[in-house]
C-alpha positions in Angstrom: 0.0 0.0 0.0 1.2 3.8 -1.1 2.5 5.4 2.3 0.6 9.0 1.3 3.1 10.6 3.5 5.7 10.1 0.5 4.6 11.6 -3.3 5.3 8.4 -5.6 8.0 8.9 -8.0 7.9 7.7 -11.7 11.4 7.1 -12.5 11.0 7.1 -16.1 9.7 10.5 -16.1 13.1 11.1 -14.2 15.4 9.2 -16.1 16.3 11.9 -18.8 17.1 14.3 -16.0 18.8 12.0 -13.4 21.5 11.0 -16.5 21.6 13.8 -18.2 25.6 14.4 -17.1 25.8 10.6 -18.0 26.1 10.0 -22.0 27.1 6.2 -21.3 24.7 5.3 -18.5 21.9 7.4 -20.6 22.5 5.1 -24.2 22.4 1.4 -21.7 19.2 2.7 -20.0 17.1 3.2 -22.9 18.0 -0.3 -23.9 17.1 -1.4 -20.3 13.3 -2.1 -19.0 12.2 -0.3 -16.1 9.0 -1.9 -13.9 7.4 -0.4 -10.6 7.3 -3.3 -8.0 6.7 -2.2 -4.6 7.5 -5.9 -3.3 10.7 -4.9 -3.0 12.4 -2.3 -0.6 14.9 -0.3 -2.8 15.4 -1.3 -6.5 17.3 -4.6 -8.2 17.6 -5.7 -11.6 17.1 -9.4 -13.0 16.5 -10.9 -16.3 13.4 -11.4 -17.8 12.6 -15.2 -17.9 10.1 -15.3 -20.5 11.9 -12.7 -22.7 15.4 -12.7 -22.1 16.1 -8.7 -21.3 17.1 -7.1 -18.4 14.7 -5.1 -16.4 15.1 -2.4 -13.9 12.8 -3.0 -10.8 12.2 -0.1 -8.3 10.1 0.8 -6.0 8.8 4.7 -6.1 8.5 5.5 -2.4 12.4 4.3 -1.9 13.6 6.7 -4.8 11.0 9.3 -3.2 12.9 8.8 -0.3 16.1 9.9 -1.1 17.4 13.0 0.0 19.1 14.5 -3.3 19.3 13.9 -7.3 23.0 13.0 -6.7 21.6 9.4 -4.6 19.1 8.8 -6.9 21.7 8.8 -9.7 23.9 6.7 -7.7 21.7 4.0 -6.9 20.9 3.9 -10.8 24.7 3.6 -11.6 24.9 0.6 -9.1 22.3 -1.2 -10.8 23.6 -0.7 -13.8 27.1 -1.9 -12.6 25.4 -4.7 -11.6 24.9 -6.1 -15.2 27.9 -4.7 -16.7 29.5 -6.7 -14.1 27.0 -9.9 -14.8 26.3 -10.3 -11.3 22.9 -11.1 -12.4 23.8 -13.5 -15.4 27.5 -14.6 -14.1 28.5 -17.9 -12.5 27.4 -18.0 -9.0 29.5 -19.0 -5.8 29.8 -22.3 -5.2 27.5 -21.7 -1.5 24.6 -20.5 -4.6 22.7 -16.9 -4.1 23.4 -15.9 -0.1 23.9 -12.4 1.2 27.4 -13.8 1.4 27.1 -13.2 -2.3 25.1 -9.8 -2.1 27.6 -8.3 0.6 30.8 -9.1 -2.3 28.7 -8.3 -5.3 27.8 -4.6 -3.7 31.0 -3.8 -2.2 32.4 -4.9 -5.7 30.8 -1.5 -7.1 30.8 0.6 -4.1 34.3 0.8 -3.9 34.6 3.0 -7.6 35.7 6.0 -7.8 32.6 7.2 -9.1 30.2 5.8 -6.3 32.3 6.2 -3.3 31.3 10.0 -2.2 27.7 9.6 -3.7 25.9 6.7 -2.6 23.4 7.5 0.5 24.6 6.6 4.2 24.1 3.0 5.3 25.5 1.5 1.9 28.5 -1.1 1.9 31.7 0.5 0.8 35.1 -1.0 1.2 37.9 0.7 3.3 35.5 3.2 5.1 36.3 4.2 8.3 34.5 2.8 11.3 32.7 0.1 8.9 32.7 -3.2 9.1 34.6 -2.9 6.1 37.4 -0.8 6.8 40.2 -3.5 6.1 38.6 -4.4 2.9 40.9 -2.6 0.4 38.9 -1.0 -2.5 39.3 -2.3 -6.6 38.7 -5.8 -6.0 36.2 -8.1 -7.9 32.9 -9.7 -6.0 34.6 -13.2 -6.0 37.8 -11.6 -4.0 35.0 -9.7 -1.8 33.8 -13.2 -1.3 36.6 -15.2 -0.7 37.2 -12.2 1.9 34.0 -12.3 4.0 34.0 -14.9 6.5 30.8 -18.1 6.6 27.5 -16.7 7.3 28.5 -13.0 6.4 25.5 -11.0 5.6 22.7 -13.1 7.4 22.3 -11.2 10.9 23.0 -7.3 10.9 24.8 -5.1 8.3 26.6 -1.8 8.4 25.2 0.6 10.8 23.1 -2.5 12.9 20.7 -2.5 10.0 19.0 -5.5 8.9 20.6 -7.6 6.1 21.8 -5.4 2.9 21.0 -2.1 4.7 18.0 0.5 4.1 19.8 1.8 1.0 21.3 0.0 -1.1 20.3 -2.1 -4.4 17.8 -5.2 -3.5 18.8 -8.7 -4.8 16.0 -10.8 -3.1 14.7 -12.6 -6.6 18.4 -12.9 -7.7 18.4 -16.7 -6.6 15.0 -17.7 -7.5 15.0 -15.8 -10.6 18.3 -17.6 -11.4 17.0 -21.1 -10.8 14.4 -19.8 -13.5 16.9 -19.4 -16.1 17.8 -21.8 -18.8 21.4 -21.6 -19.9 19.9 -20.5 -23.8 18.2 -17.3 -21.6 21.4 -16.4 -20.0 23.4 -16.2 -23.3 20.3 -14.3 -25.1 20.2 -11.8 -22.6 24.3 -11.7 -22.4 24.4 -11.3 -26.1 21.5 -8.3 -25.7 23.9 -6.8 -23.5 26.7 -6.8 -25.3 24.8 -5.0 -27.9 23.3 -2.4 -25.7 26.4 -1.6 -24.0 28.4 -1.5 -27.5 26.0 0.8 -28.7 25.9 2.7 -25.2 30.1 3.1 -25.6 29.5 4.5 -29.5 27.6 7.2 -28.0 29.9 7.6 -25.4 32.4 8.4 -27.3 30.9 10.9 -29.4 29.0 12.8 -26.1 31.8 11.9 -23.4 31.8 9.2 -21.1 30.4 11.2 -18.1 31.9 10.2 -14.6 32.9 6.2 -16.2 36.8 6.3 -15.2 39.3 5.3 -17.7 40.5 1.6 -15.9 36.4 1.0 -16.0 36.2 2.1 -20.1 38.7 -0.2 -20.6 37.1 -2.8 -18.8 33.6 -2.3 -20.4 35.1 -2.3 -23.8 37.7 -5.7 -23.4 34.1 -7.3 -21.7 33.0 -6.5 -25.7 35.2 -8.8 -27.0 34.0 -11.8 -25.0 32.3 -14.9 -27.9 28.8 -15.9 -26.9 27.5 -19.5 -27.6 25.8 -19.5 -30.6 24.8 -22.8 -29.8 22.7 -21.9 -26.8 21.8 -18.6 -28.7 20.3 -21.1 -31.8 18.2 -23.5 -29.4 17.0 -20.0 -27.5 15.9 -18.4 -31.0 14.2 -22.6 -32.6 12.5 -22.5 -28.8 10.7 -18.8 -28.8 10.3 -19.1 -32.8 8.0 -22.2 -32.0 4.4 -22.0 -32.6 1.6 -24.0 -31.4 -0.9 -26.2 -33.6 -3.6 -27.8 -32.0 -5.0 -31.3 -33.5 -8.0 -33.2 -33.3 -7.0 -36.5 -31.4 -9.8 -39.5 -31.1 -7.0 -41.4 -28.5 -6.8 -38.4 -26.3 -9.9 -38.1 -24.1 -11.3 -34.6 -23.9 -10.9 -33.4 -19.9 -13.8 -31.0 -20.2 -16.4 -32.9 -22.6 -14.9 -36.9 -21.9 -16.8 -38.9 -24.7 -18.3 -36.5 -25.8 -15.9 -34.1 -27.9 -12.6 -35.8 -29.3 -9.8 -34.7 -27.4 -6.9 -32.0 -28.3 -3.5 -32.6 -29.4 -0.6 -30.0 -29.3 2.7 -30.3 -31.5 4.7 -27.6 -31.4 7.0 -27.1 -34.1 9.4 -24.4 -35.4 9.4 -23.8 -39.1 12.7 -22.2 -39.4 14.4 -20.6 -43.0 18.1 -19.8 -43.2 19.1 -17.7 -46.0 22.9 -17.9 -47.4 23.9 -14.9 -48.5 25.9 -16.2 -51.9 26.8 -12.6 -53.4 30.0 -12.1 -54.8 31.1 -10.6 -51.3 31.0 -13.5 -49.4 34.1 -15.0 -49.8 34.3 -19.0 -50.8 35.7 -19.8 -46.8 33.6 -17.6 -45.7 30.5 -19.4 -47.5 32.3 -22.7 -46.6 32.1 -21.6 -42.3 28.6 -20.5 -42.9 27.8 -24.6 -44.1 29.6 -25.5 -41.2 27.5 -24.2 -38.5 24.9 -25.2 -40.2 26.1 -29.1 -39.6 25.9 -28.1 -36.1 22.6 -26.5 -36.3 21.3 -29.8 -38.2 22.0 -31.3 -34.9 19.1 -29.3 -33.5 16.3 -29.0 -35.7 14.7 -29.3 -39.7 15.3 -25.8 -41.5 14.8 -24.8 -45.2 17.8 -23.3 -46.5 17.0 -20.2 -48.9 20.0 -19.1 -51.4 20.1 -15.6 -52.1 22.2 -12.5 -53.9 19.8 -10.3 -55.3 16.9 -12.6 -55.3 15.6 -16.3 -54.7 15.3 -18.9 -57.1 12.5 -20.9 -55.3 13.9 -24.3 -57.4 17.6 -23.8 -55.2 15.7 -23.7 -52.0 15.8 -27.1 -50.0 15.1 -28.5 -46.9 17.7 -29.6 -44.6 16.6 -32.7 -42.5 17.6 -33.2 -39.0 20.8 -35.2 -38.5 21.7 -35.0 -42.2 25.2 -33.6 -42.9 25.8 -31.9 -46.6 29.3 -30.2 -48.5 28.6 -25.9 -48.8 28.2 -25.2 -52.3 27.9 -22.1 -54.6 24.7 -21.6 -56.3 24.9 -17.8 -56.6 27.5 -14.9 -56.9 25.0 -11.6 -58.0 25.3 -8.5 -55.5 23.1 -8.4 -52.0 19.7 -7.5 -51.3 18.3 -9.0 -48.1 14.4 -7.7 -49.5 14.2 -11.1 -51.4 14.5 -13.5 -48.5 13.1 -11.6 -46.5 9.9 -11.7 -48.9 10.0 -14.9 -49.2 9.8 -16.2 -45.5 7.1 -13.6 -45.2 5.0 -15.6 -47.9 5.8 -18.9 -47.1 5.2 -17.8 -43.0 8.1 -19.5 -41.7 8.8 -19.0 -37.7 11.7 -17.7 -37.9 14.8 -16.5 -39.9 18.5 -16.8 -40.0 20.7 -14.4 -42.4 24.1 -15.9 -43.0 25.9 -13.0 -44.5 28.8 -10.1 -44.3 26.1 -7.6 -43.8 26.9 -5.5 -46.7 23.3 -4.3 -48.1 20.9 -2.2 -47.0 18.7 -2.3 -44.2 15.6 -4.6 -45.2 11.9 -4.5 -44.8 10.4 -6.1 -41.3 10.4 -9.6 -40.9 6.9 -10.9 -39.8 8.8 -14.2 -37.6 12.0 -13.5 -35.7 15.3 -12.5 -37.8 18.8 -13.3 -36.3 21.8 -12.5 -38.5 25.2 -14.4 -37.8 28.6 -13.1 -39.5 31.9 -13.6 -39.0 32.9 -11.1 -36.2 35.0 -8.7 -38.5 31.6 -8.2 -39.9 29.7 -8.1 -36.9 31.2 -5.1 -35.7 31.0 -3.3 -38.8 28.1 -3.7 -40.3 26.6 -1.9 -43.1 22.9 -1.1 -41.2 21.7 -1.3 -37.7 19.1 -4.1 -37.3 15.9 -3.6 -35.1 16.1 -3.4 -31.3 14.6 -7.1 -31.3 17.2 -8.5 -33.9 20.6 -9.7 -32.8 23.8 -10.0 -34.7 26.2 -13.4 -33.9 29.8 -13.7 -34.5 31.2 -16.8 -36.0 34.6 -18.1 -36.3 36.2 -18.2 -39.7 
């Protein structure tokens, strides 16, 4: 229940203001979702299990709380941190989600140079005076925050006598539940999002400034840029949310509702997946030759139709690729690149979903109507030609 003592405080009506001094943190919020939960006492972020993105949770009367812009700013850098740093997504401790865990993650990004002298009184910050945390020197990561604290850390009263993480600082009570939630495919989806966002967050950057982001922490956000994601896991994530349901008349199956009366129902779910191969003249011969060999391991997986392209489709070079079956990359094609054709053609034919195997050199193309993923070498992955939409992503393959 709203305490009316307190106005409520709708942070995205705030957001513009708050990091208006903050180019970087301004670019990764707007990629970030941001949901009132008053279940919580402060603010945390989590991943979306149903979606795969981050979200921002808050509750208004803690941010209405806060004495000054200047904390309210903080507290939004520390959640921030918090994915940059994939405390939420990361490997956990081997004890699992405790406030063991919460305690090193927090003092982990406390300790900054940016954070120290602005975070409101009662949060955990390494080598403060008359803390509990005064021997703790400051730059270490959460593990060596961890391997610091002694058993048990965390579970009775925190800095100040206050009860567990302290009255202001970031909430991480649906980190361990919402990480038994998460499939491994959902972890690397939402670490590949990231990458993106904060890629696109650091192009900004560098055009508007970097704001208070210290140099040691560009560097570090940039070499966490480099990092390969499992395009594995990333290709079972995109077969399993591409999947649609069709529901079947089934005389075995008796009907719950009407039993002998109505036949019953019977769902099969199954992912009608394209992948087009870009074969222009670009796309070298070992380039086109990798491309073939991911898809032997995507064959592992599932049944997809394999579309040819340059300029257009010839619908008599378009084949299906049964699961298990293994075939030699071949050349069918060798025109320029327009990704309109494919495109058009899984509209038609209302496939699921769509893969573009290609060096990215064309023009942005119309909407696809299923879900689009691109995969590139990673030369062309972080130069390519258009931006795709906010709901397409861009995978780097090894040549």
């Amino acid at each position: 229940m709203t305490n009316p003592a307190i106005p409520t405080f709708d942070l995205n009506q705030h957001m513009a203001r708050l990091l208006l001094d903050e180019p970087f943190f301004a670019s990764l919020s707007r990629r970030i979702d941001k949901r009132i939960k008053t279940d919580i006492k402060t603010a945390g972020v989590w991943v979306n299990e149903h979606t795969g993105n981050f979200e921002l949770l808050y509750n208004p009367e803690f941010f209405a709380s806060l004495a000054t812009d200047t904390e309210r700013l903080a507290i939004l850098k520390h959640e921030f941190y918090h994915i940059i740093f994939l405390h939420v997504t990361g490997r956990l401790p081997e004890g699992g989600m405790s406030k063991k865990w919460n305690y090193a993650t927090d003092l982990a990004i406390n300790g900054l140079p940016d954070m120290v002298n602005a975070l409101p009184k009662g949060c955990l910050i390494p080598a403060e005076k008359g803390s509990m945390f005064e021997s703790f020197p400051v730059g270490l990561s959460a593990d060596q925050y961890y391997a610091m604290l002694p058993d048990g850390e965390g579970e009775g009263e925190g800095q100040d006598g206050q009860e567990g993480d302290g009255d202001k600082q970031g909430s991480h009570d649906g980190w361990g539940e919402n990480d038994s939630k998460l499939s491994d495919a959902v972890k690397e989806i939402a670490k590949e999002r990231l990458k993106n966002s904060i890629r696109e967050a650091a192009k900004d950057a560098t055009k508007k400034g970097w704001g208070s982001v210290g140099s040691d922490m560009r560097k570090e956000i940039m070499d966490r840029l480099s990092t390969s994601v499992d395009w594995r896991k990333t290709l079972r994530y995109f077969i399993k949310t591409s999947t649609r349901s069709s529901k079947v008349s089934s005389i075995k199956r008796i009907n719950r509702r009407y039993p002998r009366v109505h036949a019953g129902r019977k769902v099969k779910r199954t992912a009608r997946i394209a992948v087009a191969i870009d074969q222009s003249g670009s796309v070298s011969d070992q380039m086109l030759a990798a491309f073939f060999n991911e898809l032997d391991g995507l064959a592992q997986l599932a049944e997809f139709t394999v579309v040819p392209f340059d300029t257009e489709v010839d619908e008599s070079l378009v084949y299906v690729w049964k699961k298990g079956q293994r075939r030699k990359w071949e050349r069918v094609k060798c025109g320029g690149t327009d990704f309109n054709p494919p495109t058009e053609y899984v509209n038609k034919n209302q496939f699921d979903g769509m893969i573009v195997l290609t060096d990215m050199e064309a023009s942005k193309p119309i909407a696809c109507k299923g879900q689009r993923m691109w995969m590139t070498t990673k030369y062309y992955a972080d130069r390519p030609y258009f931006k795709p939409s906010s709901t397409e992503r861009i995978i780097a393959i090894d040549v």
